[in-house]
MIDOTOR-439684 format. One line per 5 residues: number of its first residue (from 1); for each residue x negated, y negated, z negated of N, C-alpha, C. Coordinates in Angstrom, 2 decimals, m for minus. Example, Ala and Ser with C-alpha at 12.3 -4.5 7.8 and 13.67 -1.06 7.14 Angstrom:
<recs>
1) m13.19,5.69,m7.80,m12.30,4.50,m7.80,m13.20,3.30,m7.80 ~ m12.85,2.25,m7.08,m13.67,1.06,m7.14,m12.90,m0.03,m7.87
</recs>
This chain:
<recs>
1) m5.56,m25.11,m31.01,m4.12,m25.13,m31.24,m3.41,m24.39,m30.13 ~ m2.08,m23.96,m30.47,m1.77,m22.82,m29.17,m1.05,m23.92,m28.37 ~ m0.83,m23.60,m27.22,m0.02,m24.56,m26.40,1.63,m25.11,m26.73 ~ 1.81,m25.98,m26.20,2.87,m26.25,m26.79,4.46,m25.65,m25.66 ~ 5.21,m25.22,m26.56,6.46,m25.17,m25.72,6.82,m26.59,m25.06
6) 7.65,m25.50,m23.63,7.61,m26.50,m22.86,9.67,m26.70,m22.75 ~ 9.95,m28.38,m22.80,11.36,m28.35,m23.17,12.18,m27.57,m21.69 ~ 13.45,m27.59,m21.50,14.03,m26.68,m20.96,13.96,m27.30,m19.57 ~ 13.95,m29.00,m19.77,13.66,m29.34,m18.10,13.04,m29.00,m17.44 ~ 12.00,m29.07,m18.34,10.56,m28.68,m17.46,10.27,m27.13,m16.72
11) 11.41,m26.21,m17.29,11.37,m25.19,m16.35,12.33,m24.98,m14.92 ~ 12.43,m26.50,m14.50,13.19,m26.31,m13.29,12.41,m26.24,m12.12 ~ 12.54,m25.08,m11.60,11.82,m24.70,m10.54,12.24,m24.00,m9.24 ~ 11.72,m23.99,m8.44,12.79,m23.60,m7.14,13.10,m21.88,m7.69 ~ 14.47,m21.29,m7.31,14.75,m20.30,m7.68,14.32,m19.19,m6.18
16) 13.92,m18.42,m7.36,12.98,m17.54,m6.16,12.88,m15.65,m6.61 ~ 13.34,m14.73,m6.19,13.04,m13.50,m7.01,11.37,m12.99,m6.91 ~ 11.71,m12.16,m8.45,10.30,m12.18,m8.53,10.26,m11.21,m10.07 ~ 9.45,m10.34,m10.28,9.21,m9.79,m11.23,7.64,m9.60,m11.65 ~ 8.43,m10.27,m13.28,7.01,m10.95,m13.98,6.14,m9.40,m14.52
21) 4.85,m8.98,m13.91,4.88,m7.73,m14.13,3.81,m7.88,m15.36 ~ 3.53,m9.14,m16.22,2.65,m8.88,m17.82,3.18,m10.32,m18.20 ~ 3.67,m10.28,m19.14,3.84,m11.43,m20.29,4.31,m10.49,m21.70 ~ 3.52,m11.36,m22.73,3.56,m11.20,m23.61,4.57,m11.79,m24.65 ~ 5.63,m11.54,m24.53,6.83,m11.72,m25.06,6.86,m11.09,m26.82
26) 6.50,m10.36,m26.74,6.09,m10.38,m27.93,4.71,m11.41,m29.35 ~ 4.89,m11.89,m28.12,3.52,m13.14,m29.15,4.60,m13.86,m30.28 ~ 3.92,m14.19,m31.21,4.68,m15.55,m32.49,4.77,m16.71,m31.17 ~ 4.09,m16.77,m30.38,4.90,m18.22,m29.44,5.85,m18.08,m28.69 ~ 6.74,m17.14,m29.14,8.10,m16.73,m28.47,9.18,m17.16,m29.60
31) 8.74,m16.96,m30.98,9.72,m16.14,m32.09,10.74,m17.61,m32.23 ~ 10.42,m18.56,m31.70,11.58,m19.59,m31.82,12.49,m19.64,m31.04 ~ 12.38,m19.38,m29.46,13.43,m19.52,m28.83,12.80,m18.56,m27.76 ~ 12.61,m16.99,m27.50,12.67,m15.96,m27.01,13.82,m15.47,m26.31 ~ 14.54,m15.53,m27.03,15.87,m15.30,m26.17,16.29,m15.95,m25.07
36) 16.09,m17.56,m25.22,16.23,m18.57,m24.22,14.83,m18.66,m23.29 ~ 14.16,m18.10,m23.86,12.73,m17.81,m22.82,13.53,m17.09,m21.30 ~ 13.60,m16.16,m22.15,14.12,m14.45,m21.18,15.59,m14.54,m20.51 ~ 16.34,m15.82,m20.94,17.60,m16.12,m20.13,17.06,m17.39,m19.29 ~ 15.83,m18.25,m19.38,15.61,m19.43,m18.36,14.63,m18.11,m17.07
41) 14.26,m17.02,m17.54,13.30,m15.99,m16.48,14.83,m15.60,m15.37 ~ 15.57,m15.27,m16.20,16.46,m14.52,m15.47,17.06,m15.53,m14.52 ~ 17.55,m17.01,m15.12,18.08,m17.77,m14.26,17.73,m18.15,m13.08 ~ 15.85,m18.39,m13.04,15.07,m18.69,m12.30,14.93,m17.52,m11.04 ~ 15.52,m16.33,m11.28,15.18,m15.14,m9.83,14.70,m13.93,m10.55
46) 14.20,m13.81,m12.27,13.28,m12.67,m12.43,14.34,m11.62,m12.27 ~ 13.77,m10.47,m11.82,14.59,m9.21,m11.58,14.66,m8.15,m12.73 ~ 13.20,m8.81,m13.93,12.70,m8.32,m15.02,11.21,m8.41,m15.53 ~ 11.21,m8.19,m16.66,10.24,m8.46,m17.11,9.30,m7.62,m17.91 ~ 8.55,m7.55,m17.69,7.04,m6.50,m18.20,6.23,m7.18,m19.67
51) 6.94,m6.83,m20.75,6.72,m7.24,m21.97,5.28,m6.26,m22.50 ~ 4.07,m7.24,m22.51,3.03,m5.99,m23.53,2.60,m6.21,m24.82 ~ 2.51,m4.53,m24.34,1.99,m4.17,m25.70,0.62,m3.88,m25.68 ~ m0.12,m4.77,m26.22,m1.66,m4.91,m25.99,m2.32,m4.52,m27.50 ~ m1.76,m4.04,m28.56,m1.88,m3.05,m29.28,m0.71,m2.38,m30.02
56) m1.06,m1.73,m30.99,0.10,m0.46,m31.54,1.24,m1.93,m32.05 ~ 0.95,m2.50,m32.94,1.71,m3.31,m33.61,2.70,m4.07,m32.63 ~ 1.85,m4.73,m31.54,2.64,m5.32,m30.06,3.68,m4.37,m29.40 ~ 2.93,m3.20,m29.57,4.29,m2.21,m28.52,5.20,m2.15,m29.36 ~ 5.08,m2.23,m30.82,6.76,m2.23,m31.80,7.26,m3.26,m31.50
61) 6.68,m4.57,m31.44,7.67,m5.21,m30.87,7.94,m6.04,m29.95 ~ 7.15,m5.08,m28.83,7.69,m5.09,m27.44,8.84,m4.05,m27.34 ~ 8.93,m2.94,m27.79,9.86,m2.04,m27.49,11.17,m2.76,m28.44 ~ 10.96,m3.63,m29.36,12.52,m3.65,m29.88,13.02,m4.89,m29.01 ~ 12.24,m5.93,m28.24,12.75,m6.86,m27.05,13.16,m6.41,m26.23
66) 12.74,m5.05,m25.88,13.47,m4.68,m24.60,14.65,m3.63,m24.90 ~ 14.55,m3.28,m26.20,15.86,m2.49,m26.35,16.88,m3.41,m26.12 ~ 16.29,m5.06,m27.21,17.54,m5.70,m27.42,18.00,m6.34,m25.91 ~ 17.34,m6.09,m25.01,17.48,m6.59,m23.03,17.38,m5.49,m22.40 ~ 18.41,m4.54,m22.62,18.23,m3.37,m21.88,18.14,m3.48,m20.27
71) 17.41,m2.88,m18.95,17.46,m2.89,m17.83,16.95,m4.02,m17.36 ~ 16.43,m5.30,m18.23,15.77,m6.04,m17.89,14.10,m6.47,m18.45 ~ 14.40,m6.47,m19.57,12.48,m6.38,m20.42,12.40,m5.09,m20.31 ~ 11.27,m4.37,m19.87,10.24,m3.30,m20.50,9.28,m3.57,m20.98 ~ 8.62,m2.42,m21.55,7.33,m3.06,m22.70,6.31,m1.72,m22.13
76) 5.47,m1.87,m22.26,3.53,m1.31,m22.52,3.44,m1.09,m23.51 ~ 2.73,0.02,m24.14,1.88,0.64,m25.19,0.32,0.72,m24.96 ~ m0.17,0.26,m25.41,m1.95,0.22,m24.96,m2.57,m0.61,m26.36 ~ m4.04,m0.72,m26.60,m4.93,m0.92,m27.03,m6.00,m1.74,m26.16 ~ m5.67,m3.30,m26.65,m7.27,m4.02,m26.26,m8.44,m4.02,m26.52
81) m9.57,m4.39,m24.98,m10.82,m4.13,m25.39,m11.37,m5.21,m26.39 ~ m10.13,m6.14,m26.58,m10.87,m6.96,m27.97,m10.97,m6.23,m29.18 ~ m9.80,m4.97,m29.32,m9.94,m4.21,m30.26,m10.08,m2.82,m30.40 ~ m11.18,m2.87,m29.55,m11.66,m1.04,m29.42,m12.43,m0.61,m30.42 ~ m13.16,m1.58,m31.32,m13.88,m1.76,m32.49,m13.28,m0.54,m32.98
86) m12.18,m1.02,m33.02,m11.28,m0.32,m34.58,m10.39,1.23,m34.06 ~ m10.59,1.34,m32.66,m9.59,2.31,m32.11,m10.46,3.66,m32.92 ~ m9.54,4.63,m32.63,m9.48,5.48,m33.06,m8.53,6.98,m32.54 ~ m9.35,7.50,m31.50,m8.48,8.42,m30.63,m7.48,9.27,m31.32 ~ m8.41,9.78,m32.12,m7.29,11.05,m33.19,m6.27,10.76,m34.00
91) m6.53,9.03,m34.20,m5.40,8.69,m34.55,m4.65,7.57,m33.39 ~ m5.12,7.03,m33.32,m4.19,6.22,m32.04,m3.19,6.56,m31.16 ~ m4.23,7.47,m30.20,m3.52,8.20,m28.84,m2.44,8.76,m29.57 ~ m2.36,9.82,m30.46,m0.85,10.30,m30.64,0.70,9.05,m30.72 ~ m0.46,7.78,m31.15,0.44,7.08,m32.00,1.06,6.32,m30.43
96) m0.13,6.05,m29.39,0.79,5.59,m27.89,1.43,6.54,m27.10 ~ 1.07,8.29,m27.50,1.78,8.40,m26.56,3.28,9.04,m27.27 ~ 3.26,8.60,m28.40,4.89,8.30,m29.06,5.43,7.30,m28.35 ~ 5.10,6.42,m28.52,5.39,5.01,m27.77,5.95,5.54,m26.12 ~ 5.13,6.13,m25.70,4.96,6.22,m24.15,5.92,7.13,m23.71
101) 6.91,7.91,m24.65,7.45,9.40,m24.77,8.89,8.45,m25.05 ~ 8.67,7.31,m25.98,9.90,6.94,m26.28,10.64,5.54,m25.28 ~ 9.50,5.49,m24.31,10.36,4.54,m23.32,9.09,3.55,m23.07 ~ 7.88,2.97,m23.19,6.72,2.36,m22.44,6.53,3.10,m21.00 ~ 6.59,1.94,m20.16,6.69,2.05,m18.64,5.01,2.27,m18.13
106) 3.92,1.51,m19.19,2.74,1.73,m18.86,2.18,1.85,m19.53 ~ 0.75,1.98,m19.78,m0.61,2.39,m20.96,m0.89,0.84,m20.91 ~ m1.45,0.45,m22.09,m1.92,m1.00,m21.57,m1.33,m2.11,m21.86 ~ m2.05,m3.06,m22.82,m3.23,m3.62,m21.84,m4.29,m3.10,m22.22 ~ m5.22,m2.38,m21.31,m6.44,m1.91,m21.84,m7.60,m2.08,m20.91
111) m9.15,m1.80,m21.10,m9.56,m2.13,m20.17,m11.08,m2.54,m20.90 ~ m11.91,m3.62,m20.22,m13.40,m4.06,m20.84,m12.96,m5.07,m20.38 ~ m13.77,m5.89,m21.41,m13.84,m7.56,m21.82,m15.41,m7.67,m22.33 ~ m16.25,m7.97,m21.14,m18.09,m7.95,m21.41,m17.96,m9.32,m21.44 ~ m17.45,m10.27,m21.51,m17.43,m11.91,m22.08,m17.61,m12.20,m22.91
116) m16.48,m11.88,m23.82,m16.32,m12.25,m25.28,m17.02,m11.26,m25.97 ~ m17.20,m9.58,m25.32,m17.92,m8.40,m26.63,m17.58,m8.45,m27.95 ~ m15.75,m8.70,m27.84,m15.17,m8.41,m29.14,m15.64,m7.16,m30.12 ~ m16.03,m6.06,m29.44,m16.05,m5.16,m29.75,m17.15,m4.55,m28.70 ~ m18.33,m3.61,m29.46,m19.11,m2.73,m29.02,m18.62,m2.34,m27.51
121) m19.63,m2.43,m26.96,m19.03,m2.11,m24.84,m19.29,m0.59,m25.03 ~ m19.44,0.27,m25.72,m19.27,1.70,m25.50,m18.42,1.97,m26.55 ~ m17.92,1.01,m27.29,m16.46,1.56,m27.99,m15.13,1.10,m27.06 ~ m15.25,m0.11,m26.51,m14.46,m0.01,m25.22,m14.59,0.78,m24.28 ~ m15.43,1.15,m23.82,m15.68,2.41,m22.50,m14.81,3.77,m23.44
126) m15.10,3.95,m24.26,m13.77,5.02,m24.99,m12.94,4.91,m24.76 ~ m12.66,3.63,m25.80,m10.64,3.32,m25.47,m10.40,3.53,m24.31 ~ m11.00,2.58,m24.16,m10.07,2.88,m22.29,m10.03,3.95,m21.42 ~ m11.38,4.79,m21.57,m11.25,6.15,m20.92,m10.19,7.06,m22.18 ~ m10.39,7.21,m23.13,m9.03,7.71,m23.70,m7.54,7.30,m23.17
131) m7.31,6.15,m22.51,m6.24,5.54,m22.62,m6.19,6.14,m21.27 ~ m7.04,6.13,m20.19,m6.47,6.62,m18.64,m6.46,7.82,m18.74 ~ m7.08,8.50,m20.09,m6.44,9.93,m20.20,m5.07,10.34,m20.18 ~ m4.74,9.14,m21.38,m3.17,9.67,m21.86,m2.41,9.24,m20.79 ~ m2.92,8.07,m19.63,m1.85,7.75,m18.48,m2.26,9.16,m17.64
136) m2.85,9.65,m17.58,m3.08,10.68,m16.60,m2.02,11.91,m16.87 ~ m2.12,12.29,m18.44,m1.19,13.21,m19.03,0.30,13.08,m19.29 ~ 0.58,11.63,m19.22,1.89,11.33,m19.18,2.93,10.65,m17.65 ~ 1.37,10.93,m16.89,1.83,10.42,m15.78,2.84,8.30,m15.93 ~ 1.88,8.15,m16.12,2.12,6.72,m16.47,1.01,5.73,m15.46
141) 1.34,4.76,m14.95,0.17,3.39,m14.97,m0.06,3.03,m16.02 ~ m1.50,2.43,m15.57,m1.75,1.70,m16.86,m2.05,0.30,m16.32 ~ m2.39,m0.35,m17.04,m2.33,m2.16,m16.78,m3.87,m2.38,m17.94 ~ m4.57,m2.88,m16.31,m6.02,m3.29,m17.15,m6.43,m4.42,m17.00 ~ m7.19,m4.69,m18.16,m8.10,m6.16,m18.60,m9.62,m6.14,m18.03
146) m9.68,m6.80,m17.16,m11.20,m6.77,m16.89,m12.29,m8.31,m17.08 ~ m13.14,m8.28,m17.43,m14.00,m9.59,m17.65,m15.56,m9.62,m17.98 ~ m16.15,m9.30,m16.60,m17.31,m9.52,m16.53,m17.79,m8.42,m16.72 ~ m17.07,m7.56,m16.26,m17.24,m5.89,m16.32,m17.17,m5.12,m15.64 ~ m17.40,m5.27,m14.31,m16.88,m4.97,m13.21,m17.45,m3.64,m12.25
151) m18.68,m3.35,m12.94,m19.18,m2.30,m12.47,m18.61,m1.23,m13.06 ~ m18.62,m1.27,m14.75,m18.25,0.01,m15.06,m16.42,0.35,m14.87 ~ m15.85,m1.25,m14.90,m14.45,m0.98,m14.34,m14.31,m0.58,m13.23 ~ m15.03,m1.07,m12.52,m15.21,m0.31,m10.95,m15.04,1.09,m10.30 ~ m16.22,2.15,m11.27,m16.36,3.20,m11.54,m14.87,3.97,m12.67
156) m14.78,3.34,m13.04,m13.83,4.33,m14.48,m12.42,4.41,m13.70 ~ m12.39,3.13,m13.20,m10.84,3.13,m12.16,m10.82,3.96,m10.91 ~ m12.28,3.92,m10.19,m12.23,4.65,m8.76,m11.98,6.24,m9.48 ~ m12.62,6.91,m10.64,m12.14,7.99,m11.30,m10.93,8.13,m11.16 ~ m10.42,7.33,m12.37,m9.41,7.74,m12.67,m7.73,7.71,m11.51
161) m8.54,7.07,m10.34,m7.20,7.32,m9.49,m7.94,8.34,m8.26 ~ m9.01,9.05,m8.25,m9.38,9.83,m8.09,m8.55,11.24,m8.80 ~ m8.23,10.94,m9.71,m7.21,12.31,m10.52,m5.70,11.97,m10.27 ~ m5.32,11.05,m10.02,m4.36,10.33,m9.42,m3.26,9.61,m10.20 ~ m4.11,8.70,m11.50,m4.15,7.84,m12.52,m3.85,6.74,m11.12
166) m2.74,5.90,m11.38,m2.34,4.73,m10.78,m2.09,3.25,m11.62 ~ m2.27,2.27,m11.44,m1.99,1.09,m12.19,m2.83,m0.25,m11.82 ~ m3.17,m1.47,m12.39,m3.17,m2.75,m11.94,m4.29,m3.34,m12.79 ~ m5.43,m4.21,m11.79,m5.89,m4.58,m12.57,m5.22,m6.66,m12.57 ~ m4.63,m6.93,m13.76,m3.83,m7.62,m13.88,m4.78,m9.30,m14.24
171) m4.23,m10.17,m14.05,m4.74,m11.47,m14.09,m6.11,m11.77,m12.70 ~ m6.12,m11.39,m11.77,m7.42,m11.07,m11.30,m8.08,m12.05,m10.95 ~ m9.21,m11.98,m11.17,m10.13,m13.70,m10.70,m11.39,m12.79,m10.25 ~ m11.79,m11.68,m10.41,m13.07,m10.75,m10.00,m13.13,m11.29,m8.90 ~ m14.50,m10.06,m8.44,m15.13,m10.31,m6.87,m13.78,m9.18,m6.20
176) m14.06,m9.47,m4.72,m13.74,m8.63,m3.49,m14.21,m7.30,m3.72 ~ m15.07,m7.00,m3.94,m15.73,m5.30,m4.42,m14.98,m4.64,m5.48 ~ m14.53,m5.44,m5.95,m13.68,m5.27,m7.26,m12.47,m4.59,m7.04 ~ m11.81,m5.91,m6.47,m10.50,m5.55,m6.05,m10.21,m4.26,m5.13 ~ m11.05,m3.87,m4.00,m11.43,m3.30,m2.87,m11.35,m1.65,m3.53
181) m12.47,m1.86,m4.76,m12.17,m0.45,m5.56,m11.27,0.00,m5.97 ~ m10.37,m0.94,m6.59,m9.19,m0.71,m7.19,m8.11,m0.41,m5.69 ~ m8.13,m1.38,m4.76,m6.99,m0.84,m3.81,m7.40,0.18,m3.27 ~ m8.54,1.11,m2.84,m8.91,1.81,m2.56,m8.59,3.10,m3.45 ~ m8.28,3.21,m4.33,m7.78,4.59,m4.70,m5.97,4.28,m5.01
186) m5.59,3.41,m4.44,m4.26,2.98,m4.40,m3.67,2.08,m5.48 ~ m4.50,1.27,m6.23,m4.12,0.55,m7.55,m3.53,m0.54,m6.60 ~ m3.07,m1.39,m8.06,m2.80,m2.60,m7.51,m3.65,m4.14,m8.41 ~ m3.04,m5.27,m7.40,m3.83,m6.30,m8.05,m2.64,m7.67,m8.47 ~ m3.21,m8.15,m9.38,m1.84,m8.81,m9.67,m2.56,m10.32,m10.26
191) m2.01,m11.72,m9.79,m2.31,m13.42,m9.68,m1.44,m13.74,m10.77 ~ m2.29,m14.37,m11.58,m1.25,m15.27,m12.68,m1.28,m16.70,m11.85 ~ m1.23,m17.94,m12.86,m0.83,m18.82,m12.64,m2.67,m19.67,m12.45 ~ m3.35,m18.95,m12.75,m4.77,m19.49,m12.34,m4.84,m19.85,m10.87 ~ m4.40,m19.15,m9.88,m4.59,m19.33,m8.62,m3.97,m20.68,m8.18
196) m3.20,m21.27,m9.39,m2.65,m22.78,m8.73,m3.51,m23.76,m9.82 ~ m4.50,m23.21,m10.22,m5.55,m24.49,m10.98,m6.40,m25.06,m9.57 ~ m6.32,m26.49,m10.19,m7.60,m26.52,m9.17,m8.82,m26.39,m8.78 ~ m9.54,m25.51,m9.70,m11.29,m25.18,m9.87,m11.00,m23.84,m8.97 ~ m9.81,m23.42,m8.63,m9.77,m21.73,m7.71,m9.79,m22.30,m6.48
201) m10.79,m21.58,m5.62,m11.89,m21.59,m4.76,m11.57,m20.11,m3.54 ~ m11.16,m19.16,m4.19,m11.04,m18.03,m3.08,m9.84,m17.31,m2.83 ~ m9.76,m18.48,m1.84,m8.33,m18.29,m0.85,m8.43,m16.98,m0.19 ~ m9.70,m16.39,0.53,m9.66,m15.07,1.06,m9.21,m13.81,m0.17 ~ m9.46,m13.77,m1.12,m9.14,m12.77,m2.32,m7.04,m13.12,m2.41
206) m6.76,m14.08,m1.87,m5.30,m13.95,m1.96,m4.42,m13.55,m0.63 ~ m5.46,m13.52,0.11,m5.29,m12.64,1.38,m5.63,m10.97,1.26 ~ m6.17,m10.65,0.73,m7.52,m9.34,0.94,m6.31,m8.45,0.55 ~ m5.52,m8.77,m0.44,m4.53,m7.79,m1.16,m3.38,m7.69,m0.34 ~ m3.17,m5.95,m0.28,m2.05,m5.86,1.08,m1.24,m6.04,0.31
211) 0.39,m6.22,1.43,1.58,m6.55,1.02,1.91,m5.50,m0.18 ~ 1.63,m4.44,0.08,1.80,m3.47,m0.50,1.41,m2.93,m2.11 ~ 0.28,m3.51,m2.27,m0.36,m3.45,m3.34,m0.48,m4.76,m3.88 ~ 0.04,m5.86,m4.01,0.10,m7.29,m4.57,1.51,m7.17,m5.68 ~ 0.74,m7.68,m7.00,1.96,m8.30,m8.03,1.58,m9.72,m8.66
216) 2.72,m10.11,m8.74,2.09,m11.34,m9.62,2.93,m11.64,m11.65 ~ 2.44,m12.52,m11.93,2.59,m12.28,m13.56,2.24,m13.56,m13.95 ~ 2.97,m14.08,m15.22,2.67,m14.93,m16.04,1.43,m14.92,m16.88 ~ 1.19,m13.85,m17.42,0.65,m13.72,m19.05,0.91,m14.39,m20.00 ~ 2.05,m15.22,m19.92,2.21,m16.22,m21.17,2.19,m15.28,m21.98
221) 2.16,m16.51,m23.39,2.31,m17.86,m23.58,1.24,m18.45,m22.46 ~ m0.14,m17.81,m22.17,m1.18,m18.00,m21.58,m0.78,m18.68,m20.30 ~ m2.06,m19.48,m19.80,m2.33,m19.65,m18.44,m1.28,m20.57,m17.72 ~ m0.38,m20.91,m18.42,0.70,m21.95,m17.50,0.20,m22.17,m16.31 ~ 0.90,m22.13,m14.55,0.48,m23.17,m13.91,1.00,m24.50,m13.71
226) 0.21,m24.87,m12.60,m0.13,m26.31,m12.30,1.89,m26.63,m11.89 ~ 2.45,m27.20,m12.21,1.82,m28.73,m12.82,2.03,m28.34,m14.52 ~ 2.45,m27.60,m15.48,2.79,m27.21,m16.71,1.28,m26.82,m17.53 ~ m0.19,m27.08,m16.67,m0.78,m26.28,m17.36,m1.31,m26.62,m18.89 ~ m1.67,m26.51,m19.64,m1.56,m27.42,m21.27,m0.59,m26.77,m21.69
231) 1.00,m26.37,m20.94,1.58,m25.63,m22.06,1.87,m24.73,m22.33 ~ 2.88,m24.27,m23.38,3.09,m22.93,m23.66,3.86,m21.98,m22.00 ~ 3.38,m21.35,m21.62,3.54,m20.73,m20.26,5.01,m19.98,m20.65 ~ 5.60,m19.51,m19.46,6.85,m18.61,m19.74,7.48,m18.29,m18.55 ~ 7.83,m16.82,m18.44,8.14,m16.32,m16.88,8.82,m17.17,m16.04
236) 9.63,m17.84,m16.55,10.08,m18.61,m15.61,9.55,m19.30,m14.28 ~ 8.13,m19.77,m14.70,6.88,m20.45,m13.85,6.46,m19.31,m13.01 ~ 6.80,m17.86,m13.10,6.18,m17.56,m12.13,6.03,m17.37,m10.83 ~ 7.55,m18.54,m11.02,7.99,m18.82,m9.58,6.85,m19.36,m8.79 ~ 6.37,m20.56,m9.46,5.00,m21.30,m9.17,3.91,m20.54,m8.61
241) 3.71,m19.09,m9.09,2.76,m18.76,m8.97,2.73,m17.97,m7.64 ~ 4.08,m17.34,m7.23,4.90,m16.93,m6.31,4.60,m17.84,m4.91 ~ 5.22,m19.23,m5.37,5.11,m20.24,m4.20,3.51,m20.27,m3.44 ~ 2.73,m20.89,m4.67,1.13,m20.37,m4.00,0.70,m19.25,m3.96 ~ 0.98,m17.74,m3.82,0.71,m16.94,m3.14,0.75,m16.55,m1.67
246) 2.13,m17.41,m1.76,2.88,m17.39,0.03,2.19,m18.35,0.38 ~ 2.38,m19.59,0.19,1.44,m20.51,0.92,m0.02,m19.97,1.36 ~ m0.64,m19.45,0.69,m2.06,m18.76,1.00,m1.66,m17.39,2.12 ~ m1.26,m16.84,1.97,m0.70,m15.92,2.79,0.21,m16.11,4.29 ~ 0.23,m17.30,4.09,1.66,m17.79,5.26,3.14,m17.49,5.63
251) 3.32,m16.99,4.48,4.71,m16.59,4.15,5.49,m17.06,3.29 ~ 6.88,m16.97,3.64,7.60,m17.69,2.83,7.75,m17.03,1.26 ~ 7.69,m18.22,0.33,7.77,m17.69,m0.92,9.09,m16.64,m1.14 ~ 10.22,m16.73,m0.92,10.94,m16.24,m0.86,10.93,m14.10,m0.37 ~ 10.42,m14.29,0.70,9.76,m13.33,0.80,8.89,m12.49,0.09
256) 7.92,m13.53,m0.02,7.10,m12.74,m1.15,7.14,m12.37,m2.22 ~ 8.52,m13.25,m3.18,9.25,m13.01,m4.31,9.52,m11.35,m4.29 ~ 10.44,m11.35,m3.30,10.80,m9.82,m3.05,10.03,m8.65,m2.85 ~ 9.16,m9.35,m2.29,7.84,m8.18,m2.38,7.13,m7.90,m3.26 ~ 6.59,m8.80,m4.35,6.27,m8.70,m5.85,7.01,m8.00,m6.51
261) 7.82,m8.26,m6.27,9.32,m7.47,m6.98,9.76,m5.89,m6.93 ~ 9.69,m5.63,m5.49,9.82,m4.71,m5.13,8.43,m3.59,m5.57 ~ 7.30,m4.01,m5.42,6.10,m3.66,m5.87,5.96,m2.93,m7.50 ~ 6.32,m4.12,m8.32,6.56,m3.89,m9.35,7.50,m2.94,m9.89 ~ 8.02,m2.67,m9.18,9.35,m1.58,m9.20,8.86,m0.47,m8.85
266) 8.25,m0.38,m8.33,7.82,0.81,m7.73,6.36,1.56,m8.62 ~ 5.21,0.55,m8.91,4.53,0.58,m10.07,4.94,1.42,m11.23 ~ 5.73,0.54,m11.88,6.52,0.68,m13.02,7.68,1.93,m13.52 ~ 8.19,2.27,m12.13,9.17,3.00,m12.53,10.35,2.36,m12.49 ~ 10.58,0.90,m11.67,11.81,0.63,m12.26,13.15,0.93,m11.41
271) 13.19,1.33,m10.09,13.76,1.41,m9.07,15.32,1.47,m9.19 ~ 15.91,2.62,m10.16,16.77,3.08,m10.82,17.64,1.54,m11.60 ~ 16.94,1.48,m12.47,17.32,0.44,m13.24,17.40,m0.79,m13.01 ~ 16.19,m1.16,m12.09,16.41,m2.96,m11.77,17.12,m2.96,m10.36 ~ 17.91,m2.07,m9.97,18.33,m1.99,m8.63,17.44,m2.40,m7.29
276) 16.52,m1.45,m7.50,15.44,m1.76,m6.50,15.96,m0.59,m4.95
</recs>
């Protein structure tokens, strides 16, 4: 069963800035009260929000949420490795980088998922190398999914920012080698709300990531944190996730709000627009 929405009390949380840089705002666990989602984010500190599009159908309507929230939602155009099965370059790619031409801030969500093997692992090694193509050609980030895949993500990312392909590998729970690759050709790494469960164990991996290259993110509906976890997640919390970053770090959340923020802005493209 999907999680349940959570009532409006329950998103009172210390107000803190912060930009949610992946939620899926476009999921059916928005379509009841979305609007009031994206006005309890804003109340809470968000500076904006990073709506994806984790396939063609998602970026339509991610892009009509953020039309209807101009300067505050943006949306992603990308293809998941749950559904690389079905991708199809000659037809796809034209179809994201319409998307990407008409206002998507990044490629993505894209990436390998060797967990689940929704889909053939050398029909994902396509997509996704197609997809850091078209970020390469459109000069875009892209925003990647990684899971239990870490070698060949390892390699495809040290490439592709080797050509000077930039972007995030997002939700991160990987090893240190991982991450290390990715900051090493200048990517970034970005903490959902997992890092405040209590089975998370590596406090040094929330250190390892410089000021510089650190974002953090919801993924709702997904991943609620602690104390909300069971329910339907929503940017608002990612204040939460904010607070235990700084705590691990020794800095004040507040601070670090701004630095997520600022990060993400800079990522993204948003500088102009979110008054960065």
């Amino acid at each position: 069963m999907p999680p349940t929405a959570a009532p409006v009390a329950a998103v009172c949380v210390p107000m803190t800035a912060f930009i949610d840089s992946h939620v899926h705002l476009a999921d059916p666990a928005f379509d009841a009260d979305r609007d009031a989602v994206i006005e309890r984010a804003r109340l809470t500190g968000a500076g904006a929000l990073i709506c994806i599009g984790e396939s063609l159908a998602a970026a339509r309507r991610a892009s009509a949420i953020a039309a209807a929230h101009p300067g505050f939602v943006y949306f992603t155009a990308g293809v998941h490795p749950h559904d690389a099965a079905d991708f199809d370059g000659a037809r796809d790619v034209p179809l994201l980088r319409a998307q990407l031409l008409a206002g998507a801030v990044a490629v993505g969500e894209c990436g390998l998922d060797y967990h689940y093997d929704h889909s053939p692992r050398d029909r994902q090694r396509a997509a996704f190398a197609a997809q850091l193509e078209l970020a390469a050609e459109l000069d875009r980030p892209v925003v990647v999914h990684t899971r239990e895949a870490e070698d060949d993500t390892a390699g495809m990312v040290r490439d592709a920012g080797r050509r000077g392909v930039r972007g995030v590998l997002h939700c991160f729970t990987g090893s240190h080698a991982l991450a290390r690759a990715a900051l090493d050709v200048g990517w970034y790494v970005s903490f959902s709300g997992i890092v405040t469960f209590r089975k998370w164990a590596d406090e040094e991996l929330l250190r390892l990531v410089p000021d510089e290259r650190l974002l953090a993110e919801s993924d709702a509906p997904y991943l609620a944190p602690v104390p909300h976890r069971g329910r339907r997640n929503e940017p608002a919390w990612v204040s939460l996730t904010v607070a235990r970053l700084a705590a691990a770090r020794g800095v004040e959340a507040a601070r670090l709000g701004e630095l997520v923020a600022s990060n993400a802005r800079t990522l993204f493209g948003l500088a102009a627009a979110a008054g960065g």
